[in-house]
SEKE-360005 format. One line per 4 residues: number of its first residue (from 1); their letters; for each residue x, y, z of C-alpha. Coordinates in steps of 0.1 Angstrom, whole numbers. Layout:
N
NUM = A = X Y Z  ...
This chain:
202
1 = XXXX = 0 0 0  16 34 -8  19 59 16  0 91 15
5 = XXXX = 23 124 21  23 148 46  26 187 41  42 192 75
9 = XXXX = 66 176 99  49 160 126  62 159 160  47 129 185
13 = XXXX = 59 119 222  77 85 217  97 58 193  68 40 192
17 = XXXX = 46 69 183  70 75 152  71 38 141  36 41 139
21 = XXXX = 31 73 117  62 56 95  41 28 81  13 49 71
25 = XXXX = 26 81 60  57 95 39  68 124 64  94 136 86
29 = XXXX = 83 123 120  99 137 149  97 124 187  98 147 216
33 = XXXX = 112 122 239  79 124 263  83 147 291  122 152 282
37 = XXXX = 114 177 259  114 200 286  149 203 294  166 192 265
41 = XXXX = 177 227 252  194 206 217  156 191 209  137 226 218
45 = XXXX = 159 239 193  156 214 166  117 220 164  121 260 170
49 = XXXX = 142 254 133  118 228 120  86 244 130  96 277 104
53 = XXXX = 80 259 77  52 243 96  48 218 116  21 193 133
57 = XXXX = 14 183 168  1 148 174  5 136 213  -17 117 234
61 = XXXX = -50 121 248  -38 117 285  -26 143 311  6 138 296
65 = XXXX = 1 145 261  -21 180 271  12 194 294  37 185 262
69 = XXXX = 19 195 232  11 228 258  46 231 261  57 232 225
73 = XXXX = 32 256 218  49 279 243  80 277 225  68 274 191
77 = XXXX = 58 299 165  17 300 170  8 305 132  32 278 120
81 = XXXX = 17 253 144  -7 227 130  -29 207 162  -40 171 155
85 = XXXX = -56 149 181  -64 116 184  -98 105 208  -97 90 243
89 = XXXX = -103 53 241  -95 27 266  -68 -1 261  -40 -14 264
93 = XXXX = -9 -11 234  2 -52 228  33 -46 236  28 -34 274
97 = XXXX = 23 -56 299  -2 -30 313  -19 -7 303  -13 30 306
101 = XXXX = -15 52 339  -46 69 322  -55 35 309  -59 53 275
105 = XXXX = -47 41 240  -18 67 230  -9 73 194  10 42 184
109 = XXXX = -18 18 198  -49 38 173  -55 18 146  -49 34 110
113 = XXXX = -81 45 98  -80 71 134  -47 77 121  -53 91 89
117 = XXXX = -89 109 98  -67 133 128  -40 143 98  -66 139 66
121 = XXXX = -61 179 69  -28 176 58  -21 150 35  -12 157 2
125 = XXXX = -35 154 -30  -24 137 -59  -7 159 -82  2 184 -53
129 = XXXX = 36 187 -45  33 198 -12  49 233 -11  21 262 -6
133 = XXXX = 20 278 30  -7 259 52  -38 237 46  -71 239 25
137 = XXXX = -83 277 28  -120 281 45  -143 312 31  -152 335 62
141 = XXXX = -183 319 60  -172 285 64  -153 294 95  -167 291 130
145 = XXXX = -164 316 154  -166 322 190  -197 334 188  -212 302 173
149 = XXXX = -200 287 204  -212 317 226  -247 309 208  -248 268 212
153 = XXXX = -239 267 248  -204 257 243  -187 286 259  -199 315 287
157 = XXXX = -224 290 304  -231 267 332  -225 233 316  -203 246 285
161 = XXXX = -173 220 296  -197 191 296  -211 204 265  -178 209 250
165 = XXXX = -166 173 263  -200 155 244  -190 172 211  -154 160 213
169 = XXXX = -170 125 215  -191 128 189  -158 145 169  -139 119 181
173 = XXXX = -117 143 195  -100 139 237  -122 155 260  -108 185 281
177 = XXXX = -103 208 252  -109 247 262  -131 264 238  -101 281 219
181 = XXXX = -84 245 215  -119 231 202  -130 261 178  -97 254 161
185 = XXXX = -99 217 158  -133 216 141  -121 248 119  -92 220 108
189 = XXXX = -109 185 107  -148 198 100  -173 223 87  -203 242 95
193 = XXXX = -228 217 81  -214 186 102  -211 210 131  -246 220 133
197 = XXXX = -260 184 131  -234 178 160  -248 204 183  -283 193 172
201 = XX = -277 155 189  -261 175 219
């Protein structure tokens, strides 16, 4: 089976993480080394240089995954970075004898098809060749705003989080996200007609 091409760099937590992404997609993977990221001054650097031209954040879904990928945000250029997220589901990856503190399935144990739905954003079209500056363009009018969320109950009222939290199921996205984190997910992965009949089920 070919593999489909990434317009950015990706940067995951683990090894394991990066095996994964290797036998699906043709792209630079890079691994942050877990929580090491935060002192190694050599890495920091390599994705401050590699994150110029773009690049995509795909951690975990646990505790963990939120304080890294928060990290490299705080070091990274905000309009060159790209957020993809897998859902929370429960499991164990076969190789552990155990599973997880969170008892969550991280990157390397989702199965392909989750995969390729959190980075379908930014794979590459036949015949493209990879090179313009950022993903598919969305009219104004395609784009959600804060005040769609203000006006469905996702943000500025009691029971917003819980609201929020039962979309990202339905997305398929971890639960947890603020409103800013979530607004810019479903900008990346969705549109306003899918949204809608979302909120509708809520």
């Amino acid at each position: 089976m070919d593999k489909k091409r990434l317009r950015y760099p990706v940067i995951v937590e683990g090894k394991y993480d990066k095996i994964k992404l290797d036998s699906i997609f043709d792209a630079r993977i890079y691994v942050s080394g877990g929580f090491g990221i935060f002192n190694s001054k050599e890495r920091q650097a390599l994705f401050e240089r590699i994150a110029k031209g773009g690049v995509i954040l795909l951690t975990d879904s646990d505790g963990g995954g939120v304080q890294i990928r928060s990290f490299l945000r705080s070091i990274l250029p905000p309009d060159r970075i790209y957020n993809a997220y897998i859902p929370s589901i429960a499991g164990k990856e076969k190789r552990k004898q155990r599973a997880s503190r969170s008892g969550m399935l991280g990157v390397e144990g989702m199965s392909r098809e989750v995969i390729e739905r959190a980075l379908a954003p930014f794979i590459v079209g036949d015949g493209e060749d990879g090179s313009d500056d950022g993903v598919k363009a969305k009219s104004a009018q395609e784009m959600l705003t804060t005040i769609d969320f203000f006006r469905d109950g996702l943000t500025g009222a009691d029971g917003s989080g819980v609201k929020r939290d039962a979309l990202c199921e339905l997305l398929g996205l971890p639960p947890g996200m603020s409103a800013k984190a979530l607004l810019e997910a479903i900008n990346l992965i969705s549109d306003r007609e899918e949204y809608t009949r979302l909120v509708g089920e809520l």
